[in-house]
C-alpha positions as CSV (number, residue, x, y, z in Angstrom):
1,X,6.3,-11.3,18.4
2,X,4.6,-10.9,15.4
3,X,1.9,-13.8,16.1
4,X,1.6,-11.3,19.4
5,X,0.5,-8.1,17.3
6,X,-1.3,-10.1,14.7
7,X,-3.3,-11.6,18.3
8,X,-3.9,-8.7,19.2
9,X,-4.7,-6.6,16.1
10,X,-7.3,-9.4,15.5
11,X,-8.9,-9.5,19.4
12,X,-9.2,-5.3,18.5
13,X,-11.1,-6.6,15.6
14,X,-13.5,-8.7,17.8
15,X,-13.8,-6.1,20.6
16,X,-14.9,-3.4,17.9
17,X,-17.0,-6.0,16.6
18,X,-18.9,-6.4,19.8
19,X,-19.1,-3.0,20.4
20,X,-21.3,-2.6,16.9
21,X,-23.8,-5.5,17.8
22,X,-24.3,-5.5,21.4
23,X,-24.2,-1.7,22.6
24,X,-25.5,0.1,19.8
25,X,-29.0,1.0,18.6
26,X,-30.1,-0.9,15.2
27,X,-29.9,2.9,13.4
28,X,-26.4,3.5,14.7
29,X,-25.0,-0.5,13.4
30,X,-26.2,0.5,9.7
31,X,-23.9,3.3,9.5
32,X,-21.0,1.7,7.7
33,X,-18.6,4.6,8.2
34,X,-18.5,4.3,12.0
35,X,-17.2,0.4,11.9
36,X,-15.8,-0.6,8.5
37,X,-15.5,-4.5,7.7
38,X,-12.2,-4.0,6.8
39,X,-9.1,-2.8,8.8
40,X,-6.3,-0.9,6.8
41,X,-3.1,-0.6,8.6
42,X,0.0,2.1,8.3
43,X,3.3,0.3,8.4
44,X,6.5,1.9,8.0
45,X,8.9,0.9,5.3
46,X,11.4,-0.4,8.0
47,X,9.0,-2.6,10.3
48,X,8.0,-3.9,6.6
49,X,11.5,-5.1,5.6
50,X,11.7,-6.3,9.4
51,X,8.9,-8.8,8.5
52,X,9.8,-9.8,5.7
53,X,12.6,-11.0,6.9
54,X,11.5,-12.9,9.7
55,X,9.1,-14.3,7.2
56,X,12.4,-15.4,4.9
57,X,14.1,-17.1,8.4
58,X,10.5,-18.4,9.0
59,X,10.7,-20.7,5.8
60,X,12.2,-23.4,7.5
61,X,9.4,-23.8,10.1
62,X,5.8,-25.0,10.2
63,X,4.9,-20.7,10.7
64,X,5.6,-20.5,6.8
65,X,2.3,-21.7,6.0
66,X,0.7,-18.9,7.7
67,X,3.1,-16.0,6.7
68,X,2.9,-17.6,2.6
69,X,-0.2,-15.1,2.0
70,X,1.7,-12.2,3.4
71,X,4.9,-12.6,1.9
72,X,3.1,-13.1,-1.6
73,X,1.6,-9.7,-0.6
74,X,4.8,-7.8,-0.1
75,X,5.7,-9.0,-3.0
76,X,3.1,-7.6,-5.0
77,X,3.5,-4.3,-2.7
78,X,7.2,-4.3,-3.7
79,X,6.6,-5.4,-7.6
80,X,3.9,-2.2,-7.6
81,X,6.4,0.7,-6.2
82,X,9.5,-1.0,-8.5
83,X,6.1,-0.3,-12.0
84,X,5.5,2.6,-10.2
85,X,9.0,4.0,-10.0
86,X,9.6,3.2,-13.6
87,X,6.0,4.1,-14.8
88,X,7.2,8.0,-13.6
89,X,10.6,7.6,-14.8
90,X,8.8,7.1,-18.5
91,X,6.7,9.9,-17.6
92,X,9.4,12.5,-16.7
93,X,11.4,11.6,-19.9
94,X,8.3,11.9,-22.1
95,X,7.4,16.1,-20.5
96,X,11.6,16.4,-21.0
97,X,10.7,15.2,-24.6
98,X,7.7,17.7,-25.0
99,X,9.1,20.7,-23.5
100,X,11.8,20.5,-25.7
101,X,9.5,20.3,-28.8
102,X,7.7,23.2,-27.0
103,X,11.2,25.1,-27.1
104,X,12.5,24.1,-30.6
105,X,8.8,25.3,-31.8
106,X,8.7,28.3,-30.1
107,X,12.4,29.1,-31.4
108,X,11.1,28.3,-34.6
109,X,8.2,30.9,-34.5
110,X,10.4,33.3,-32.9
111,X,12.9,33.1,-36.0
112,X,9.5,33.1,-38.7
113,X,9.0,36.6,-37.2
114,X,12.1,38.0,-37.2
């Protein structure tokens, strides 16, 4: 299945490929933004983990090889949202840590002119 929608997402590729160099004028194949060299796909969270796990049952065949590069790649994807998450976490505890100078400070100024 997934060698399927890889098949096809790369014949999509091709076709869109064609479509630049044969049936356009050479003004229209320089603009970039109408056909980009590279392809950026949405995947949900779900079909992700679904992938990845067909990649981990997939480590016993010879279709490893060619699903190495990806899984190294959700890897990363996975390693950035886990910095990510904590890189925030730091962040919220760090404005808790200011506001509540802001407040003790304010207090303070409050009791000054009193």
């Amino acid at each position: 299945m997934i060698q399927i929608a890889c098949f096809y997402l790369a014949l999509k590729r091709e076709i869109l490929r064609e479509i630049g160099l044969f049936y356009l004028l050479p003004h229209q194949r320089r603009k970039n933004n109408w056909f980009p060299n590279i392809f950026f796909y949405q995947v949900s969270a779900y079909e992700l983990r679904r992938l990845f796990i067909k990649i981990k049952a997939a480590t016993q065949s010879d279709d490893y090889k060619e699903f190495h590069k990806l899984e190294e790649k959700i890897y990363e994807v996975r390693d950035l949202t886990k910095s990510l998450e904590q890189k925030s976490e730091i962040q919220i505890e760090e404005i808790a840590e200011i506001k509540n100078l802001i407040t003790n400070l304010t207090n303070r100024l409050a009791k000054k002119d009193i």
